[in-house]
Backbone as CSV, one residue per row, in Angstrom:
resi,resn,N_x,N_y,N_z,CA_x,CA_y,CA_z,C_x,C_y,C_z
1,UNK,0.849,-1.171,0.000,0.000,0.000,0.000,0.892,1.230,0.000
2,UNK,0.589,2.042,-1.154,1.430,3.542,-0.753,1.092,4.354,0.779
3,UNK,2.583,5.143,0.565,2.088,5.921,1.509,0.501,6.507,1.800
4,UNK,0.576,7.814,0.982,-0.322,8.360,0.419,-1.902,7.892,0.673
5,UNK,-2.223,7.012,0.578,-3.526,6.096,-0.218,-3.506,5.395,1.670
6,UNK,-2.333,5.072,2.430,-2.583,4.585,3.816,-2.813,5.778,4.565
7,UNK,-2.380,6.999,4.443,-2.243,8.374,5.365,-3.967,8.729,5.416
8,UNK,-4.434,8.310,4.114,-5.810,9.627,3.482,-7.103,8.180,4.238
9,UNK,-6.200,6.584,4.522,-7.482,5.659,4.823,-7.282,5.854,6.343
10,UNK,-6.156,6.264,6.729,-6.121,6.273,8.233,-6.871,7.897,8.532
11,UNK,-6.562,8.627,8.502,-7.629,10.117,8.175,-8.990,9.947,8.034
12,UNK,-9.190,9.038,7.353,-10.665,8.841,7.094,-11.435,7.804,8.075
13,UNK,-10.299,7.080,8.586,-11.820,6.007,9.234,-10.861,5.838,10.807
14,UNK,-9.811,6.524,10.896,-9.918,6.173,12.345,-10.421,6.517,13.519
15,UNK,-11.076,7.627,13.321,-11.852,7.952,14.572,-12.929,7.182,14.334
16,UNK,-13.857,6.833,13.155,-15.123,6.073,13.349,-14.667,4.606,13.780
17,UNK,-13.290,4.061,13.688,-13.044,2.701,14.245,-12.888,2.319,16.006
18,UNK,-12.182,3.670,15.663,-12.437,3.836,17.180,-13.677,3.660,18.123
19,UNK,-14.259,4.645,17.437,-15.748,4.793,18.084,-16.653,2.987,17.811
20,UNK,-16.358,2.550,17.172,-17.016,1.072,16.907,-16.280,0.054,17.839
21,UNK,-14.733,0.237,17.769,-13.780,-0.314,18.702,-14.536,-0.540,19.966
22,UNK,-14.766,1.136,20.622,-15.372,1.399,21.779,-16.302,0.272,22.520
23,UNK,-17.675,0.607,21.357,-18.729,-0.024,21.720,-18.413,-1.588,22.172
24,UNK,-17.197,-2.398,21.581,-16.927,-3.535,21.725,-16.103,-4.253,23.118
25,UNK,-15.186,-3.119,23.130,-14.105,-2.883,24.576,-14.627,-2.308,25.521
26,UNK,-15.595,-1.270,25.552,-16.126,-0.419,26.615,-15.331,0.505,26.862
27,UNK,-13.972,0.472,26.629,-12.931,1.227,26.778,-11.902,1.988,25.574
28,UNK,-11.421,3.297,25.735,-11.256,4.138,24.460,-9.630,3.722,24.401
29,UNK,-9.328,3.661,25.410,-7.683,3.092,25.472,-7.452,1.739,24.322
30,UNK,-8.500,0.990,25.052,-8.389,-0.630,24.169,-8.796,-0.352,23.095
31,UNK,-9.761,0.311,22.676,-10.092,0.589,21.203,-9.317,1.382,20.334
32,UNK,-8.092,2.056,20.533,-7.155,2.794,20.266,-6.159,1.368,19.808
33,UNK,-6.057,0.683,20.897,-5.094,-0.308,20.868,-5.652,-1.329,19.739
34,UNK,-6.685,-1.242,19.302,-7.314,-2.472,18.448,-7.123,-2.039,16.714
35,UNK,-7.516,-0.285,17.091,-7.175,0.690,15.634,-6.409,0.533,14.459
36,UNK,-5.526,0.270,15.747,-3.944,0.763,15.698,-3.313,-0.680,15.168
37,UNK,-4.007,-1.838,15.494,-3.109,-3.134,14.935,-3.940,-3.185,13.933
38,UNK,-5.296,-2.886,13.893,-6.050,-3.174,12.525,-5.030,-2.436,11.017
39,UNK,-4.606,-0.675,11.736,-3.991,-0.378,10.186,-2.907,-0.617,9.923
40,UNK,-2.029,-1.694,11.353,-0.542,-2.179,11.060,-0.621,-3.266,9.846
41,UNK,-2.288,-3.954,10.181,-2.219,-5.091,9.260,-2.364,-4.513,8.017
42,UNK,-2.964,-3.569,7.785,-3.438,-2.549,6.333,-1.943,-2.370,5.776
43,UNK,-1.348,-1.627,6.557,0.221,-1.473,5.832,0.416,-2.751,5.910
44,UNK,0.554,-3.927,6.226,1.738,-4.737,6.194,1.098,-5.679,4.736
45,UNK,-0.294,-5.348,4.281,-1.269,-5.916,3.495,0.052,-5.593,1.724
46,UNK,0.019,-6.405,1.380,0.897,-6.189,-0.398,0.007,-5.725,-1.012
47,UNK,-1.236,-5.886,-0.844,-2.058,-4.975,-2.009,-2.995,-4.537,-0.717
48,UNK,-3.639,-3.707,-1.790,-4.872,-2.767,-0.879,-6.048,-3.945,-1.342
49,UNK,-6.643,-3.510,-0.189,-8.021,-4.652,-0.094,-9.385,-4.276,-1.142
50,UNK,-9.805,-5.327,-1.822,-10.005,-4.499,-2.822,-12.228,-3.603,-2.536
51,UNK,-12.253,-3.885,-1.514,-13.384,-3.240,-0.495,-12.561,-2.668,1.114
52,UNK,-12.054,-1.746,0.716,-11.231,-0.994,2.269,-12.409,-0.962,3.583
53,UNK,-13.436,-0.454,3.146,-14.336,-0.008,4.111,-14.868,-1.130,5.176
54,UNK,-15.072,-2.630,4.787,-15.831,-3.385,5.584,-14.363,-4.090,5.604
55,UNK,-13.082,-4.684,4.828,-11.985,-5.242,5.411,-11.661,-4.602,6.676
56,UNK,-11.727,-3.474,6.945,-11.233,-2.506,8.264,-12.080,-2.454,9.217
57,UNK,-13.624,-2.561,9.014,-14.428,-3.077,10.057,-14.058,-4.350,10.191
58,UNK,-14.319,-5.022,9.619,-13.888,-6.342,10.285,-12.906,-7.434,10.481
59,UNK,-11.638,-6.601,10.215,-10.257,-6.707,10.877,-10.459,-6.362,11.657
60,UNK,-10.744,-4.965,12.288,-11.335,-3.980,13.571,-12.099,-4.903,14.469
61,UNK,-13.067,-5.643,14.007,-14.039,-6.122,14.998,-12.988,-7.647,15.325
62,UNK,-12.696,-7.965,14.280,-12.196,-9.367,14.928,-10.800,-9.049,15.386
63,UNK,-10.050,-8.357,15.564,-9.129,-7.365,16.801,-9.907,-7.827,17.873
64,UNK,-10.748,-7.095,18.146,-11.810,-6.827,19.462,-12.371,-7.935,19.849
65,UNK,-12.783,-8.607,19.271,-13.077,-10.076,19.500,-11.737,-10.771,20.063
66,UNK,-10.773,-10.583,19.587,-9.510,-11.440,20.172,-8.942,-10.617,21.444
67,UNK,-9.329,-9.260,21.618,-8.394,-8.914,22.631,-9.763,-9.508,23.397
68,UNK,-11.080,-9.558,23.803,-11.708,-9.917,25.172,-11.451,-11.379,24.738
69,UNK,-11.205,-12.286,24.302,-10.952,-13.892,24.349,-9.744,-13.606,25.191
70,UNK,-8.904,-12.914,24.800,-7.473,-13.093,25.304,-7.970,-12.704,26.999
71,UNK,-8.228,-11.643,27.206,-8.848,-10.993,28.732,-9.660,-12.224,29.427
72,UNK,-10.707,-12.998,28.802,-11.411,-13.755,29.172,-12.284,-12.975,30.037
73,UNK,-12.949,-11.972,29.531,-13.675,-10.829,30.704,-14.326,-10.107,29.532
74,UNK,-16.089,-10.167,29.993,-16.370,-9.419,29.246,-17.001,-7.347,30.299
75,UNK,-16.399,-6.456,29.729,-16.499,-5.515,30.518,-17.976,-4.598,29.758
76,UNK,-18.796,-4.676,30.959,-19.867,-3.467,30.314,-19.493,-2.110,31.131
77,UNK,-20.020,-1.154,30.093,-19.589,-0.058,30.257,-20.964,0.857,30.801
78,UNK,-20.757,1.605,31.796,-21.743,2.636,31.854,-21.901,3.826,31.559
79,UNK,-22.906,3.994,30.316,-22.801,5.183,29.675,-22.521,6.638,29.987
80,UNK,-22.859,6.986,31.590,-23.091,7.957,32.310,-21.176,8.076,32.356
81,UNK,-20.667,7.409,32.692,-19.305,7.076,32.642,-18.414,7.159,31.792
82,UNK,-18.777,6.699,30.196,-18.208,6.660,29.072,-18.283,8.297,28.883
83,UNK,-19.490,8.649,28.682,-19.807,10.254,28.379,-19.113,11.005,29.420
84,UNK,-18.265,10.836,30.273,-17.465,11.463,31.300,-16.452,11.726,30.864
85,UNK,-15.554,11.284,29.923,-14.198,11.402,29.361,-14.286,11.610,27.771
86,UNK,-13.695,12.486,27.909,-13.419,13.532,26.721,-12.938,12.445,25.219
87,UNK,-12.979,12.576,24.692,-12.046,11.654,23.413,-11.228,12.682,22.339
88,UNK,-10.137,12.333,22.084,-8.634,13.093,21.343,-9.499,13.268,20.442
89,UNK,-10.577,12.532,19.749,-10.858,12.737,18.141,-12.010,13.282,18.195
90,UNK,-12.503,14.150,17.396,-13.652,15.045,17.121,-14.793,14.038,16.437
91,UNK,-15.823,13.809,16.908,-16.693,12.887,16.110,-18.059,13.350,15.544
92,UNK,-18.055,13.764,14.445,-19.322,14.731,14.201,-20.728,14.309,15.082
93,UNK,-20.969,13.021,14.879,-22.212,12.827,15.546,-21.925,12.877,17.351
94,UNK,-20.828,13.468,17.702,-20.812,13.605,18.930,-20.072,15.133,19.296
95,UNK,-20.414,15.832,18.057,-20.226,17.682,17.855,-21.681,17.652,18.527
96,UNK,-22.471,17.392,18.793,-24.053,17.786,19.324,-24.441,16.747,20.448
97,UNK,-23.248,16.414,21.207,-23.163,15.685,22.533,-24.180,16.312,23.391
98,UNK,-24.152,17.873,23.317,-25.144,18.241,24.256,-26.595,19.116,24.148
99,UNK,-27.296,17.670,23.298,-28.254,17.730,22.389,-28.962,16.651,23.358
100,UNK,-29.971,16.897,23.897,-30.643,15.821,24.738,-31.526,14.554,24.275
101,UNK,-31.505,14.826,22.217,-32.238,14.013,21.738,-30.961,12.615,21.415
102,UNK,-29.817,13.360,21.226,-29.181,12.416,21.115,-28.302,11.267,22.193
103,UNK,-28.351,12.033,23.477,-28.225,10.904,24.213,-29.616,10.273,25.173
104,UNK,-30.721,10.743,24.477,-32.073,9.812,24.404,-31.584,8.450,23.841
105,UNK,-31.130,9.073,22.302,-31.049,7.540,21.723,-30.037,6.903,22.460
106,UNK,-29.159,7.401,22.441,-28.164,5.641,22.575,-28.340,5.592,24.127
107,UNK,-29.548,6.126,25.143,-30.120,5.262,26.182,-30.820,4.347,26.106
108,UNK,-31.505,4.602,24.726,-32.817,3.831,23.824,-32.048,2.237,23.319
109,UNK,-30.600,2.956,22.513,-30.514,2.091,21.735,-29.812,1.025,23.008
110,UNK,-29.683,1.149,23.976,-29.191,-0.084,25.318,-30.021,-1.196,25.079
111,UNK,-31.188,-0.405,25.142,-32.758,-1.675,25.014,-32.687,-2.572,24.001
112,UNK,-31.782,-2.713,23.026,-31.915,-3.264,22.149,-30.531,-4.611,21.956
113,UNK,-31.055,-5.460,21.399,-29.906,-6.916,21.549,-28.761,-6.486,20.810
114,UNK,-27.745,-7.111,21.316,-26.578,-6.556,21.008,-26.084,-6.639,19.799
115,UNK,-26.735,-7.448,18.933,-26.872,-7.328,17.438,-27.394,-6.543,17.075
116,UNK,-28.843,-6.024,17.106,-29.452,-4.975,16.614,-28.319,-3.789,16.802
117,UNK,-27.831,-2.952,18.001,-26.972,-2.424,17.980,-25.831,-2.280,17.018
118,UNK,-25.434,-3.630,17.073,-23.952,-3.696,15.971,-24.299,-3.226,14.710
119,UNK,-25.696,-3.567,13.944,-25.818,-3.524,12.933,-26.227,-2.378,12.648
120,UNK,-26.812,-1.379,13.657,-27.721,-0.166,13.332,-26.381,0.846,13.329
121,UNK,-25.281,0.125,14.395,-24.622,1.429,14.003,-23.377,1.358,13.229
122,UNK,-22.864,0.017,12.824,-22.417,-0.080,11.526,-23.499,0.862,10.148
123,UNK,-25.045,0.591,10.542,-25.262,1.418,9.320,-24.992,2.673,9.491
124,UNK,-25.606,3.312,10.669,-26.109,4.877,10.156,-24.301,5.234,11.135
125,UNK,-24.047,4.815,11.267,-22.470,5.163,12.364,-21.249,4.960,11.246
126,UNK,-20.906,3.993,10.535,-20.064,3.728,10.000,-20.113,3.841,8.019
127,UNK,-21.530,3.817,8.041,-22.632,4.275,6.824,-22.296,2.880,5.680
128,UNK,-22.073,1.615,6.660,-22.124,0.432,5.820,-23.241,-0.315,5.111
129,UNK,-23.362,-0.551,3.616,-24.376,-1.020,3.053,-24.562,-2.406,4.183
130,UNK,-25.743,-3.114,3.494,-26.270,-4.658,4.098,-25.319,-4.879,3.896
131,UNK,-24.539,-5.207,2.496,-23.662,-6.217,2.031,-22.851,-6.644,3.157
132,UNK,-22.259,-4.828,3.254,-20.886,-4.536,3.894,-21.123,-5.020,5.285
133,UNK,-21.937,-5.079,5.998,-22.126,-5.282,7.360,-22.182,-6.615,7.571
134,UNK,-23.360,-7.546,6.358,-23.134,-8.921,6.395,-21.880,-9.376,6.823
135,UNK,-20.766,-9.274,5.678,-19.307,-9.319,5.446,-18.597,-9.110,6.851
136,UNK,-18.831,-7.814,7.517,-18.155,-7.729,9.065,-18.666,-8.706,10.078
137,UNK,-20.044,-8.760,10.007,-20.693,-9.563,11.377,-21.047,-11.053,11.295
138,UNK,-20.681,-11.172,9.693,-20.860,-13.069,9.056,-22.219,-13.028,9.272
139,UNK,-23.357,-11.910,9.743,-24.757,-12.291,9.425,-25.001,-12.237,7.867
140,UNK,-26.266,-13.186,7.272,-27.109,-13.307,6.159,-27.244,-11.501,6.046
141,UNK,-27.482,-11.271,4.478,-28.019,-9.570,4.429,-29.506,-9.604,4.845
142,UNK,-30.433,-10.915,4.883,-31.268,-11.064,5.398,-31.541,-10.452,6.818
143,UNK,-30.706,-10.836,7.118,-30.676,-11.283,9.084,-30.254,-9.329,8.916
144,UNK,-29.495,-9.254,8.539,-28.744,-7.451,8.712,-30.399,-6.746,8.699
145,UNK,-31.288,-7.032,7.397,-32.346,-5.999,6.932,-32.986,-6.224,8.162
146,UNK,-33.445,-7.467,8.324,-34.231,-7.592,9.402,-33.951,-7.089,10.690
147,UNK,-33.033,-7.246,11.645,-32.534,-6.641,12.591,-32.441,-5.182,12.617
148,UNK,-32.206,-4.706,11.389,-32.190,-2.807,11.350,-33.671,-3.051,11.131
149,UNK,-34.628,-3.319,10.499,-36.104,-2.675,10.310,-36.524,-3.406,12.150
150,UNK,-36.512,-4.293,12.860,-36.984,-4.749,13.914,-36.226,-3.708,15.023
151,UNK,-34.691,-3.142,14.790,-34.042,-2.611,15.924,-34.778,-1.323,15.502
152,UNK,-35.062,-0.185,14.382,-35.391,0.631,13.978,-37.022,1.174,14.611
153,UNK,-37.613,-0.507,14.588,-38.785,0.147,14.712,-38.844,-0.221,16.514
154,UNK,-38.475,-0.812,16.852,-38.400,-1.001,18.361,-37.703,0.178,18.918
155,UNK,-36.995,1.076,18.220,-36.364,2.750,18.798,-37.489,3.276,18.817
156,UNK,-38.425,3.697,17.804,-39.418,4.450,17.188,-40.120,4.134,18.295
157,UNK,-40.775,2.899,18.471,-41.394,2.865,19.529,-41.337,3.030,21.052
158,UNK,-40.167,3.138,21.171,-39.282,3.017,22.803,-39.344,5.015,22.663
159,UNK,-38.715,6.037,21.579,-38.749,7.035,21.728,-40.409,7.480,22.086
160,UNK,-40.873,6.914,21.345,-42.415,7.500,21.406,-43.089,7.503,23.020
161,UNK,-42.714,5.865,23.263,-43.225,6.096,24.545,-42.337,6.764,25.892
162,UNK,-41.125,7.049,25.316,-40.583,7.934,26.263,-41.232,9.708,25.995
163,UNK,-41.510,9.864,24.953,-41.819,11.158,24.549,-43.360,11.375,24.885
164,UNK,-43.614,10.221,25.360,-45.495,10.361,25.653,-45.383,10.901,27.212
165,UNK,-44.126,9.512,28.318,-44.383,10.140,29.457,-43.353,11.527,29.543
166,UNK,-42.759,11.763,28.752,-42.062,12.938,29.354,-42.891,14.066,28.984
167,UNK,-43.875,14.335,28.055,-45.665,14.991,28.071,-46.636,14.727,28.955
168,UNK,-46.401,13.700,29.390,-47.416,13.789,30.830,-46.818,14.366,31.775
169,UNK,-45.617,13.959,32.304,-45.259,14.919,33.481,-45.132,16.093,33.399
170,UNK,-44.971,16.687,32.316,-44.447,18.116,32.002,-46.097,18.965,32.645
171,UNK,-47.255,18.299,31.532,-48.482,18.620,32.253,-48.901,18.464,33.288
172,UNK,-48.376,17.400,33.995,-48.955,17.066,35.270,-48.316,18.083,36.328
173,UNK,-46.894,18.791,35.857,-46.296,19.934,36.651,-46.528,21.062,37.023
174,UNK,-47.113,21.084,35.386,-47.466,22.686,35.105,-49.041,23.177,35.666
175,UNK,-49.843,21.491,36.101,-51.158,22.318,36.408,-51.277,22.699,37.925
């Protein structure tokens, strides 16, 4: 791989690997550490892969998969906690951190199986087609559609009914 062509893929996707890293490690340190061997393997690769975008997710994910086998520990993270520490990299969808609709969702998106997760935010997080996500998570593109329209509409519904009682109390305050 040229220089050049490795500088402009590391620029481009390492903060979103990170941020996917994250979700997997719980931790920004380990997901740094997972990044970071994913684009050693990219350089050490004789040719460029000829789909960059989902080879690097899922070099990335199966990193992450091997460092908690190796740990033998799986660590959950608490969000209230995670959102406590700052991160080196600027992440657009987290330029409006203190936007109350958006950490609605990813309280929302907890509720949801840890697949639905992977896959919703490989899509709208990492902006991977079905194909591409199949390819990272070894699910059917079946199983991918389904899980985003079932995780999608189980948000819709989880926001709604959070947005119903947070209209009742508001009225129930004000009278």
């Amino acid at each position: 791989m040229e220089a050049d062509d490795f500088a402009t893929s590391l620029k481009t996707y390492e903060g979103k690997l990170i941020a996917y890293a994250s979700t997997f490690l719980g931790d920004v340190e380990r997901a740094k550490d997972a990044v970071q061997d994913t684009f050693l393997k990219l350089w050490n690769q004789p040719n460029r892969p000829s789909s960059l975008k989902p080879w690097l997710y899922t070099t990335c994910r199966n990193r992450c998969i091997d460092i908690l086998r190796k740990e033998r520990r799986t660590i959950f993270v608490d969000h209230q906690e995670l959102e406590a520490h700052e991160s080196q990299f600027p992440r657009p969808d987290l330029s409006a951190a203190g936007n109350d609709n958006y950490r609605n969702l990813l309280r929302l998106l907890e509720c949801l199986s840890k697949n639905q997760q992977e896959v919703i935010r490989l899509r709208f997080d990492a902006d991977l087609s079905y194909r591409e996500i199949s390819a990272v998570t070894g699910l059917s593109e079946g199983n991918v559609g389904f899980l985003l329209h079932t995780g999608l509409k189980k948000l819709k519904l989880l926001a709604s009914n959070t947005e119903t009682a947070t209209h009742r109390t508001t009225n129930s305050t004000s009278e």
